[in-house]
C-alpha positions in Angstrom: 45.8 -37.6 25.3 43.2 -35.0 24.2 41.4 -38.2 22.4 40.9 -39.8 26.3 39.0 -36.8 27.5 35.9 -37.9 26.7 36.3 -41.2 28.6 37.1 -39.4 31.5 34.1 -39.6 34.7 35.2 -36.0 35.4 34.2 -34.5 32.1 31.6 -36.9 31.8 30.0 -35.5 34.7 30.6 -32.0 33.5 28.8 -32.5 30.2 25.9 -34.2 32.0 26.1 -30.7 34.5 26.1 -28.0 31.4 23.3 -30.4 29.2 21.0 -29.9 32.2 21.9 -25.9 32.6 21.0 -25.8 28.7 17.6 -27.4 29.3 17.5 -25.0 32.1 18.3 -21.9 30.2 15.8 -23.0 27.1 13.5 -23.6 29.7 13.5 -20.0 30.8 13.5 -19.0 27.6 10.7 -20.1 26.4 9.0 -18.7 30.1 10.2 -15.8 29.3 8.4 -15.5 25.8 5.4 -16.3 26.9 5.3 -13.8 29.8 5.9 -11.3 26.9 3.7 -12.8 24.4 0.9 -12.7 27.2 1.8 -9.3 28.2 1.4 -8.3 24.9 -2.3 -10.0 24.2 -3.4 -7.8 27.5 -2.7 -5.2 25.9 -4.2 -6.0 22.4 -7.5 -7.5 24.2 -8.1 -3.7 25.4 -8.4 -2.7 22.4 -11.7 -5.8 21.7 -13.1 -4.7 25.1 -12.9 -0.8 24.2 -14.7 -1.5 20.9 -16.9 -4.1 22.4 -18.2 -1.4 25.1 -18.7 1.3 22.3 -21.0 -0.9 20.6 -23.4 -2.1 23.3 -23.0 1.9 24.2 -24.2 2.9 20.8 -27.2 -0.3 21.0 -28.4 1.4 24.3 -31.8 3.2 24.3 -31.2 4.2 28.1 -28.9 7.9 28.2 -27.5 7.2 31.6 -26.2 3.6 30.3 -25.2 4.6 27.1 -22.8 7.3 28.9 -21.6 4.9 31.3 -20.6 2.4 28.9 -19.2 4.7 26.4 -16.5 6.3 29.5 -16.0 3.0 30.7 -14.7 2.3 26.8 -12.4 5.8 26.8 -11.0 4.7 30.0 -9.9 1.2 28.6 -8.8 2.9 25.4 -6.6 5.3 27.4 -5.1 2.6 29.5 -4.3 0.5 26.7 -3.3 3.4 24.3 -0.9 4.0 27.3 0.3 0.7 27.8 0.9 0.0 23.9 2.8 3.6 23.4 5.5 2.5 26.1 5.8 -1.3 24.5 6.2 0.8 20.9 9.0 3.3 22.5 11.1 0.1 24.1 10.2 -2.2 20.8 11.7 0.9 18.8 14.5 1.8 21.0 16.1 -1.8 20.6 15.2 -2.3 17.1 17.1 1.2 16.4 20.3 -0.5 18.4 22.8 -2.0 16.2 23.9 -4.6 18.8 20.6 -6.0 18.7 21.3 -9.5 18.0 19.8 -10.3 14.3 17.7 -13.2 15.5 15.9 -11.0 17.8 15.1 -8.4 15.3 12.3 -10.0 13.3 10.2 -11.1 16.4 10.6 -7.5 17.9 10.0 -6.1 14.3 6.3 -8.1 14.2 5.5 -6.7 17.7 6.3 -3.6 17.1 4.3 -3.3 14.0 1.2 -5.3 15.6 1.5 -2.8 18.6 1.4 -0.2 15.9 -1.8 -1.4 14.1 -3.7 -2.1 18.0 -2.6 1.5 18.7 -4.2 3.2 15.7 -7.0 0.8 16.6 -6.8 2.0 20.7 -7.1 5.9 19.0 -10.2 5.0 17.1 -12.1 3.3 19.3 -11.6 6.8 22.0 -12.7 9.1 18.9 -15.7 7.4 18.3 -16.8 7.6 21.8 -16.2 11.3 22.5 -17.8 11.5 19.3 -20.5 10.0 20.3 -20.4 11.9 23.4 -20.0 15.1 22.0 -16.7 15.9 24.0 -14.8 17.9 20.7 -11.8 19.2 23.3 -10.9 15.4 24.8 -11.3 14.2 21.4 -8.9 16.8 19.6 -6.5 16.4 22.8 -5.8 12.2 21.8 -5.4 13.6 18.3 -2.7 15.6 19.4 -1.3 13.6 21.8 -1.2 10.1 19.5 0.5 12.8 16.3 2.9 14.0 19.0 3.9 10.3 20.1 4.3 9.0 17.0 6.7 12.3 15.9 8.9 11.7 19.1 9.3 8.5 19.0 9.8 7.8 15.5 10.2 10.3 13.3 12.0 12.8 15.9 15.5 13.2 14.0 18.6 13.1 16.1 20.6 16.0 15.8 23.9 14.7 15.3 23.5 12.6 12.7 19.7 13.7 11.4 18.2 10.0 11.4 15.1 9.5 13.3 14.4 5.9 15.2 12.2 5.2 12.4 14.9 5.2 9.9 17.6 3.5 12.1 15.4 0.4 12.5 14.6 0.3 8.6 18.3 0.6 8.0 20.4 -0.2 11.7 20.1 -4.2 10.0 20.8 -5.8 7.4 17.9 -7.7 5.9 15.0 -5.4 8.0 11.8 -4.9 5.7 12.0 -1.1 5.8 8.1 -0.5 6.4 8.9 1.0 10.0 9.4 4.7 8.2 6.7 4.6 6.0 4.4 3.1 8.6 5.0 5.8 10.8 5.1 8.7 8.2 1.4 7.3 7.1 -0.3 7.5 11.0 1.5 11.2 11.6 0.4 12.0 8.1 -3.6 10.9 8.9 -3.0 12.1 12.3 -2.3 15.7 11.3 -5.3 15.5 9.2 -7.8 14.3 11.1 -6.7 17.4 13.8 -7.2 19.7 11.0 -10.6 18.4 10.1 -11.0 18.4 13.9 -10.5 22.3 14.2 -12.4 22.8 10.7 -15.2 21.2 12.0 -15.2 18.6 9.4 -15.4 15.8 11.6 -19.3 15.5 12.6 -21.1 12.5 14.1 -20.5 10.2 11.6 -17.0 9.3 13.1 -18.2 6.3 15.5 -19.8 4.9 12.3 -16.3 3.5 11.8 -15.8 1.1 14.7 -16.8 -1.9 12.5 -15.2 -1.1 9.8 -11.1 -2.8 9.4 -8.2 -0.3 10.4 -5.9 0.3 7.1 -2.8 -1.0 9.1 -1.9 -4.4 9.1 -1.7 -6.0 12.4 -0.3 -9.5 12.2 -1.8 -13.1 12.9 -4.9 -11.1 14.3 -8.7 -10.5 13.1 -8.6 -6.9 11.9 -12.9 -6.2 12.6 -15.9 -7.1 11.2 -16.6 -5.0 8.3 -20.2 -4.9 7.6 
């Protein structure tokens, strides 16, 4: 009996009815990753555009332009500095969730540690242009606020059990490459410097110098800057 099932124009036609919903649903899928994979280039092309405007700033002989273009880059900066903090606290969140299905955890790993290296990126690109503009309190205050974001969302232990995010996603899974902690420990670290030098005045002019020069985290599959 069970062996005549599969002859049958019932089942027949319910095999043909779930192949198509399976074409559907990898259909959608795929959609659906490159929504996020788009979503996620927006955000990392603000980072190009920021540094693109500091430059040509920088080039400009004329004050009035040189001004404009430099706040037109600190307002992309803080837009996509924005943008890439909230993708890092949702990457994070599900990466620190053990029901996180393992096949999932590598792609959100990589774009959480890309969103990582375009934010330290985002964060330079707005200190070299209130260097440049000579603005030491808006300058000290993304300092702050990046070192703050970074201790929340990562490093920030949980009570209960005294494991930050950071350390749940380097150890919720078996098989993660247990870089998130270190990663994290390494920005607050330079972070916490650079606001020290900041208040020490040792942090002078020279700062926006380092636009073309690479960013020490790895971000990957993308150019990293033109170092000169």
């Amino acid at each position: 009996m069970v062996s005549q099932l599969g002859t049958l124009p019932e089942l027949a036609a319910i095999q043909v009815q779930l192949q198509a919903v399976s074409e559907q649903l990898i259909a959608l899928t795929q959609a659906v990753q490159q929504v996020e994979q788009g979503q996620y280039n927006d955000r990392f092309a603000g980072v190009y555009s920021a540094r693109q405007l500091i430059i040509e700033g920088l080039a400009s002989k004329d004050p009035g332009l040189r001004e404009r273009l430099l706040m037109q880059a600190v307002t992309i900066g803080a837009q996509t500095t924005s943008k890439l903090m909230l993708a890092i606290r949702n990457d994070a969140s599900e990466l620190a969730d053990p029901a996180t299905k393992s096949k999932e955890i590598t792609r959100i790993e990589t774009l959480l540690q890309d969103s990582l290296g375009y934010l330290n990126m985002s964060i330079q690109m707005n200190l070299a242009a209130y260097t440049a503009l000579g603005e030491e309190q808006p300058l000290l205050a993304t300092l702050s606020n990046y070192r703050t974001f970074i201790k929340q969302s990562l490093l920030e232990e949980d009570p209960s059990n005294h494991r930050s995010t950071a350390w749940r996603i380097d150890n919720g899974h078996r098989g993660d490459s247990g870089h998130v902690q270190q990663l994290a420990q390494t920005i607050y670290t330079s972070a916490t410097k650079l606001v020290e030098d900041v208040v020490n005045k040792e942090i002078g002019g020279s700062l926006y110098e380092k636009v073309e020069t690479s960013p020490n985290l790895h971000v990957s599959g993308m150019p990293q800057g033109d170092a000169e």
